[in-house]
N, C-alpha and C positions, 0 to 999 in steps of 0.2 A: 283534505289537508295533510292528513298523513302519511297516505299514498307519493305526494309531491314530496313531502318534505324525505323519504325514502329514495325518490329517484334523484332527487340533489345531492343527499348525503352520496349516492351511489357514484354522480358523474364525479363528486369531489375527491374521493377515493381514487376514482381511474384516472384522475387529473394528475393526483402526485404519483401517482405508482408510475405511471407509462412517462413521467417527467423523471426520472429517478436516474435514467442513461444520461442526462445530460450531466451528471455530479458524478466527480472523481473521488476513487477512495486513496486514502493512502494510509499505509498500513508498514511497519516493519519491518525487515527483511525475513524470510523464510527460514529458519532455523535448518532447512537441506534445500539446495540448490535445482536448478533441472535437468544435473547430469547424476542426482543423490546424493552427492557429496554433500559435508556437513560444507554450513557454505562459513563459518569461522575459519575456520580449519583449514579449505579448501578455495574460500571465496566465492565471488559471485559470476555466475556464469551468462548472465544474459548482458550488463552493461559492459559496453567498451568490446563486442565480440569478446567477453569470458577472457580477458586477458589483464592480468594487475598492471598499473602504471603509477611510475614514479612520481607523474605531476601529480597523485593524491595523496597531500600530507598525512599520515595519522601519527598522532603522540600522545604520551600521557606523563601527568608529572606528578611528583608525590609519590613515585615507587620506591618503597623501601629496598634495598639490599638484602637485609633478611626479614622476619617477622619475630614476634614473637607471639605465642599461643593465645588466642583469643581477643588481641591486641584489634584497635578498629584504624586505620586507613584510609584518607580522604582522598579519592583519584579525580584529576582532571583531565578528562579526554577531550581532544580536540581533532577535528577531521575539517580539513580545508584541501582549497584548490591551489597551489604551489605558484597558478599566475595572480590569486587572488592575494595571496601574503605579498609579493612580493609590490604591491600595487596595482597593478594590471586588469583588465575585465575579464573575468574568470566566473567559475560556479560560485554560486553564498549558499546555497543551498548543500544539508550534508545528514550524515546517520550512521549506525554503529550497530555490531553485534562483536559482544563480549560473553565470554565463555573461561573459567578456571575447570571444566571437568567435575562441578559442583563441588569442589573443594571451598570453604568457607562461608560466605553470606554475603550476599549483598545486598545494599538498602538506599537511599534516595530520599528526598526532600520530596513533596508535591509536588512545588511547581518545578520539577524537572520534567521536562515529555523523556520518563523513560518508564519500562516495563518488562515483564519478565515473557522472554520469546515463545511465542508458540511451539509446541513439538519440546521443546527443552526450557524446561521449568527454573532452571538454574542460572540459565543462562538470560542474559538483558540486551536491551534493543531499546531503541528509539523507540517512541510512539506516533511521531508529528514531526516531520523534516524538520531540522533548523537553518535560521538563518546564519546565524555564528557558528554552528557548528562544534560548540563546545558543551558540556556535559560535566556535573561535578557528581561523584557516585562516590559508595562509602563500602569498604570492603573489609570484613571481618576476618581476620586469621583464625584457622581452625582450633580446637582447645587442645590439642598434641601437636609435637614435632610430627610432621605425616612426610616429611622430605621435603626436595624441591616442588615449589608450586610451579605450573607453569600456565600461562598466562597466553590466551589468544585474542586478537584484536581485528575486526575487521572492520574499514569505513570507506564510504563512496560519499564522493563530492557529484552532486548532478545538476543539470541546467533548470531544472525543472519543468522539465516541457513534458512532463508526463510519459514520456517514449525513453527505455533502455537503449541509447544509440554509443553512436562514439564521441561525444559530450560529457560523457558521465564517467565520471575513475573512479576506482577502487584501488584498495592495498592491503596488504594485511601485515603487522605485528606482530612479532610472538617474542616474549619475558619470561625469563622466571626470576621466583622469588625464595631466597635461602634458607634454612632453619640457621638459628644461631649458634654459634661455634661452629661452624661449618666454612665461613670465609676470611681468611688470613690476608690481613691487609697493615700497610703503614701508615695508611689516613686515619686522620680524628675520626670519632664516633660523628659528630656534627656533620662533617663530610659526607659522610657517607648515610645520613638518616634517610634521604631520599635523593632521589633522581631523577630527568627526563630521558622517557628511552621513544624512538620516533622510526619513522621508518621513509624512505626519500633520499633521493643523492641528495648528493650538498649541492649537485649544481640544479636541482630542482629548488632545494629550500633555501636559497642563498645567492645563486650565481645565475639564475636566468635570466636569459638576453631571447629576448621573441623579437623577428624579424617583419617590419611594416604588413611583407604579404603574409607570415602566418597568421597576425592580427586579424587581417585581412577577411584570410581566409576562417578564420572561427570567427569573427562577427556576422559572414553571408551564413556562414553553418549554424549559427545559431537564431539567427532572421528566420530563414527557411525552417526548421524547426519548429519555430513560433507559430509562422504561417500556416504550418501543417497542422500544428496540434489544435490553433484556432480554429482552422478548419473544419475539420472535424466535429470538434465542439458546435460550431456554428450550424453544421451539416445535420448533426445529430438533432440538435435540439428545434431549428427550422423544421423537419418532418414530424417530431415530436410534436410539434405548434399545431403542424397542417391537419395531420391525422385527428389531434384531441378538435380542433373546430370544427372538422366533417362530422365527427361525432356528435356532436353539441349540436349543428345545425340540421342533422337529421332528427335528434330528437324535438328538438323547437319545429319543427315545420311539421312533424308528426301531431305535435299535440294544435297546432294553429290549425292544423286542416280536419282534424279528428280521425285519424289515419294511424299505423301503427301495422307492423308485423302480422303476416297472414298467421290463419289459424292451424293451428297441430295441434293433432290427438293427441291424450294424456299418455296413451302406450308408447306413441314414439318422442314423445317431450321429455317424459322419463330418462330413458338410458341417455336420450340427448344432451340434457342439462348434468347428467352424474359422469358423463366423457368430459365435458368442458370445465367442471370442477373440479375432475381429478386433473384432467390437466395441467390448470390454474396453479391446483397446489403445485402439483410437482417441479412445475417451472418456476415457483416463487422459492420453494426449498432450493433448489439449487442456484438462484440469484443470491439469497440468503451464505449461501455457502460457498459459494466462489466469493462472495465480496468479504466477507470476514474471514477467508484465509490467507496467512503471509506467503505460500508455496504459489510462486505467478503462474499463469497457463502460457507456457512458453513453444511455437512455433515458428523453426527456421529461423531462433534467434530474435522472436517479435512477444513482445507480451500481449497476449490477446485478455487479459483478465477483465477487463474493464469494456471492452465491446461486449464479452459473450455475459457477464454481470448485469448490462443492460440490457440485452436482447432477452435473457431469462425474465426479465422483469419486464419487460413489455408484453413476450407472450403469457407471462402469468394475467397480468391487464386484460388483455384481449380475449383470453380465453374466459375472465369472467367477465365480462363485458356480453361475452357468448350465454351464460347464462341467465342474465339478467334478459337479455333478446327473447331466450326460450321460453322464457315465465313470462310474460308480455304474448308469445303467441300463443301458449298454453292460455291465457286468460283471455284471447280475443275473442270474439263470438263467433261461431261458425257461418259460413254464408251458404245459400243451396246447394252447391255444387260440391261442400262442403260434406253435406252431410248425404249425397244421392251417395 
């Protein structure tokens, strides 16, 4: 009874593990890009062929003109797609890396999807794509006049098909913010307590006119997209299906017929089952660590992060899968030929 109840817990285990490529992660953005650039800074290098575009709004409002020391600040970021505001079928989907160079604090409500970015501790990021695309973050001024603050923004609007292609925009931001007595101005104080500062033509945020066949043309590009990344999914998770059955059904016909994996010596069982462990492990550490980091595995422009995530974790599956086999034929009983 024991025995059984072991080899169940076991197939159960290899059931979600080697299931695990069928499930996307989504994470962030990378605090350094995959040309090392800080990607605030510098932007994002793999959506849109690493190239900024106007059609992706970012603003923020609530910027004050100057600060005062210590003072707290409630910002609203907003990242959208330029055909989305304007009405049109566009990205809804969006995300954000902000950066002051760790000058001041910043803090946030719960239920914000936001967090503080890997690699730079200071710096904050989305957690969880949004659908609106908007963000309320609270920014504390430092407790000295330290100068100009300056202020980076980065945010990509994407179709959400999982694939960094040319669907997906980006742009970046850059503010600063004043110490006081520093700006000579004729406006009222009221005036000028805060601002919107955004970044976008006006004829992206305002004035676009998209033509029947551009329409056109991004709804086929965004179909095929679909079709691809479903694909895939569909692709991956089908062999996932086939593979975990063969398994199941060899071990069901093993025990129906009383049949099971020839016998091996304890000498060669040994190092055999401590190759396929360390295997196991090493391939699950590194499924483990590709998938929980924001830095993508980027080739020729493709994110491979999410294929080689599940591949790690399949062969981690299978290699203990491997020992489980070995311990089964370590315990088989030898037959004549076995033991001549």
């Amino acid at each position: 009874m024991r025995v059984g109840f072991l080899r169940l817990t076991t197939c159960l285990i290899l059931v979600i593990a080697i299931s695990l490529p069928a499930f996307g992660m989504s994470n962030g953005p990378g605090a350094v890009n995959s040309d090392g650039d800080l990607t605030v800074k510098y932007g994002c290098s793999c959506h849109n062929n690493g190239a900024p575009s106007d059609r992706a709004v970012v603003m923020v409002t609530g910027v004050p003109l100057v600060y005062e020391p210590s003072q707290q600040y409630e910002l609203t970021i907003k990242v959208a797609d330029s055909l989305t505001l304007s009405g049109g079928e566009g990205n809804v989907q969006a995300g954000f890396l902000m950066s002051t160079d760790a000058i001041g604090n910043f803090s946030w409500d719960e239920s914000e999807d936001i967090r503080y970015a890997d690699g730079r501790q200071d710096d904050i990021s989305h957690s969880e794509p949004d659908l609106d695309g908007t963000w309320l973050v609270n920014w504390q001024a430092p407790s000295e006049d330290v100068g100009p603050i300056q202020f980076w923004l980065v945010g990509n609007s994407v179709d959400g098909g999982g694939i960094p292609d040319d669907m997906d925009y980006w742009n970046i931001l850059s503010f600063s913010i004043f110490p006081q007595d520093t700006v000579t101005t004729t406006e009222s104080g009221a005036t000028l307590a805060t601002r919107t500062v955004s970044v976008g033509t006006y004829d992206s945020l305002f004035l676009l006119e998209i033509s029947d066949e551009q329409l056109e043309k991004e709804r086929q590009d965004e179909i095929s997209q679909r079709v691809f990344s479903q694909g895939n999914l569909f692709y991956w998770t089908s062999l996932v299906a086939l593979i975990v059955g063969a398994v199941l059904q060899k071990e069901i016909l093993e025990r129906k017929y009383d049949d099971g994996p020839e016998y091996l010596a304890l000498e060669l069982a040994y190092p055999e089952a401590f190759r396929r462990a360390a295997g196991s492990i090493i391939a699950f550490y590194f499924g483990i660590r590709w998938g929980s980091s924001d830095s993508p595995i980027v080739f020729q422009d493709v994110d491979f992060t999410e294929f080689l995530v599940g591949t790690a974790f399949f062969i981690s599956a299978w290699a203990g899968y491997g020992v489980y086999r070995t311990i089964l034929a370590a315990r088989s009983n030898p037959d004549v030929k076995d033991l001549m």
